[in-house]
N, C-alpha and C positions, 0 to 999 in steps of 0.2 A: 649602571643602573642600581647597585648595590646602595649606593651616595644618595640617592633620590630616594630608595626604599628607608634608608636612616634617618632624613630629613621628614618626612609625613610621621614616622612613628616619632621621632622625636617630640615632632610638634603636636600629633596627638597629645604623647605622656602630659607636655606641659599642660594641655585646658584641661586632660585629669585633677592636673597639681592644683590648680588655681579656681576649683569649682565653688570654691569657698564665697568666692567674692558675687557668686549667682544663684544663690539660695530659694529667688524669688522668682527666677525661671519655672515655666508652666509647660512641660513638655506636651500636654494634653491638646494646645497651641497647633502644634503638629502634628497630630495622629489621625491618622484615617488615609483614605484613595486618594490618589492623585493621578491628573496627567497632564504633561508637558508639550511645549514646543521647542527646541535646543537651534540659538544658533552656533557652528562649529567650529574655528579655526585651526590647523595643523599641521607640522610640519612631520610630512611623511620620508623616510631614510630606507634604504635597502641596500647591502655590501654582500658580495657573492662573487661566481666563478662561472664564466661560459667556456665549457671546453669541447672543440672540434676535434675530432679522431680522421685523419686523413692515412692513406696508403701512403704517403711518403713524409707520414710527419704530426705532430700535435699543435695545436692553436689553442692555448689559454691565454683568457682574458679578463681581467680584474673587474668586476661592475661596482660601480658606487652611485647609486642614484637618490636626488636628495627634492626636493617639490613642496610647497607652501599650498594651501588647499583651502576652500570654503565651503561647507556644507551647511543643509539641517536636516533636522530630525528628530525624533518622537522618541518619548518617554514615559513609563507607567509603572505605578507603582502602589505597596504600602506600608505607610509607616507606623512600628508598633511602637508603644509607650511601655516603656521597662522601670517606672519610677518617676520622680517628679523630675530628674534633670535628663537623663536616658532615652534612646529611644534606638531603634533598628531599623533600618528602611529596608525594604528588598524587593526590586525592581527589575525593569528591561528596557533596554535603548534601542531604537535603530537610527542607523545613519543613514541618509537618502545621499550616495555619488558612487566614485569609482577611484582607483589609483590603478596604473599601470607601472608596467618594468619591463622594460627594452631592451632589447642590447642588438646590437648590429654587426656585423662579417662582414669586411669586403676582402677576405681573403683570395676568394673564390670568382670575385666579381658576380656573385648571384647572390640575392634574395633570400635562397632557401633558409641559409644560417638562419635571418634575424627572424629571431621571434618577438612576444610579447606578451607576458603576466600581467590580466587582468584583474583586481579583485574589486570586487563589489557587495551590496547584501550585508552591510559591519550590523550583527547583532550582539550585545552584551548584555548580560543576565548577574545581574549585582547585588551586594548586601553591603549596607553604609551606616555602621555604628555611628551616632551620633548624640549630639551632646548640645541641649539648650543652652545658649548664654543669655537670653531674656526670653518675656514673653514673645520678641515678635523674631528672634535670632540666633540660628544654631550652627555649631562648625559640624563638621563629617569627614571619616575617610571610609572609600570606598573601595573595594575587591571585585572583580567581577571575573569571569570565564568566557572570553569575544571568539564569535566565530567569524569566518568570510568565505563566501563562494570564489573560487580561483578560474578563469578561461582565459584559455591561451590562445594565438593563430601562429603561423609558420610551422616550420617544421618539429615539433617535439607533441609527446603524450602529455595529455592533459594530467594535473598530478592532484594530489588532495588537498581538500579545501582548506584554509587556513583556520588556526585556533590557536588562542594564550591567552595570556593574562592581563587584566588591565586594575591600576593602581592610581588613584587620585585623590584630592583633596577641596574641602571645599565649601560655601556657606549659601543658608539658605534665608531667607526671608521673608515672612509669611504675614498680609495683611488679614484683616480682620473679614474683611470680603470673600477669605479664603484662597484668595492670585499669590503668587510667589512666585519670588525671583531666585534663581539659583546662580552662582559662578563656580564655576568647577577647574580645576587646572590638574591636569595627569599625563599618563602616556599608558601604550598597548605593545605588550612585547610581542610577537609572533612564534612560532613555529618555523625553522628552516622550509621554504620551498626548495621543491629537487623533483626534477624530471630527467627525463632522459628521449632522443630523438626516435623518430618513429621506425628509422630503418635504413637500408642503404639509400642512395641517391647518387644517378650517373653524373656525370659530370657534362660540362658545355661540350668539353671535348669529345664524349662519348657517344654524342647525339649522332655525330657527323662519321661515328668510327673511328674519332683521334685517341689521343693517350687517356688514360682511365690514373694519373696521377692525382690528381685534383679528387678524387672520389670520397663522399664522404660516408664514412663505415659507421659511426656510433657519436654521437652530439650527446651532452649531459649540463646542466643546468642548475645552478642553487642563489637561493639567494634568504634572507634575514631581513625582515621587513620589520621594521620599528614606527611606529605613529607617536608622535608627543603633541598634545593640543592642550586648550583653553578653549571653556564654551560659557555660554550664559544662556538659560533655562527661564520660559515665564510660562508658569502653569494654573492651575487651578487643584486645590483642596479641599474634595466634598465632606 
């Protein structure tokens, strides 16, 4: 992610360099409320560890789960004018969907193992230096701090809701009617997920009075959930 964080500053620095040639930019163009309709597309990742604590032994399990996703969702904001080429946006998103993260046991030949991380609720709260390149056309990069509500089902405690960072780039264009169109290309890094299982659980054999081999003592769960997307925004600037 390092590589992606060098490539926006990069290309920032450069419309720093080259402001010369947009002298006749009108940032004032842009300023004021706004609000949005975003559509979303993304490719959601999450790499982690599901580990089973048995009486006769441990089950880890490597998770890599990867998914392409469509959403929308809403946007508001405003933009302040810092100068005739300059400006600030600071704003809020929400995404309307869900992602999940699975993992499955058939160790045991039960159910109980597999669980499943819900997240839903993606809100991000942003600020997006930005920089007029004509009256009707500006580039931005954007910073924000994304939260998400996390529910689980199966056997594990529900753990804290997710939060990081979210990093993008992107241009806007604004008619005279005050509509704009935005295209935005980024990604959201997360917070490890980590839970841990709710407690013992007999085993099939236990039910009947057989062996208590199979028993599971302590389940623990992680996982690194990454979003990388592209969206395009058509909103309205009062």
């Amino acid at each position: 992610m390092n590589k992606i964080k060098t490539i926006i500053c990069a290309t920032w620095m450069l419309v720093l360099v080259s402001t010369g040639t947009v002298l006749l930019a009108d940032s004032s163009n842009f300023a004021g409320p706004y609000v949005g309709l975003s559509g979303f597309s993304g490719g959601i990742e999450a790499k982690g560890t599901a580990n089973t604590t048995l009486v006769d032994g441990n089950d880890t399990d490597r998770v890599s789960f990867g998914k392409v996703t469509v959403a929308t969702g809403f946007e508001g904001g405003y933009v302040i004018p810092l100068g005739s080429l300059f400006l600030l946006d600071v704003g809020a998103s929400y995404l309307i969907g869900e992602a999940s993260i699975a993992h499955e046991n058939d160790s045991n030949n039960s159910t109980t193992d597999n669980v499943t991380f819900t997240a839903n609720n993606f809100v991000t709260f942003f600020i997006a230096p930005t920089v007029a390149l004509s009256d009707t056309s500006s580039l931005y990069i954007k910073w924000g701090l994304s939260e998400a509500d996390v529910d689980v089902s199966g056997d594990i405690n529900n753990p804290a809701d997710l939060s990081g960072e979210t990093f993008a780039i992107g241009t806007r264009t604004v008619l005279d009617s005050g509509i704009f169109i935005k295209t935005e290309a980024g990604y959201t890094e997360y917070n490890g997920i980590s839970a841990h299982g709710k407690g013992l659980r007999p085993s099939t054999g236990d039910i009947g009075g057989g062996s208590t081999n199979a028993s599971s003592t302590n389940n623990s769960y992680s996982a690194e959930p990454l979003i990388a997307y592209g969206s395009v925004s058509l909103g309205f600037r009062f």
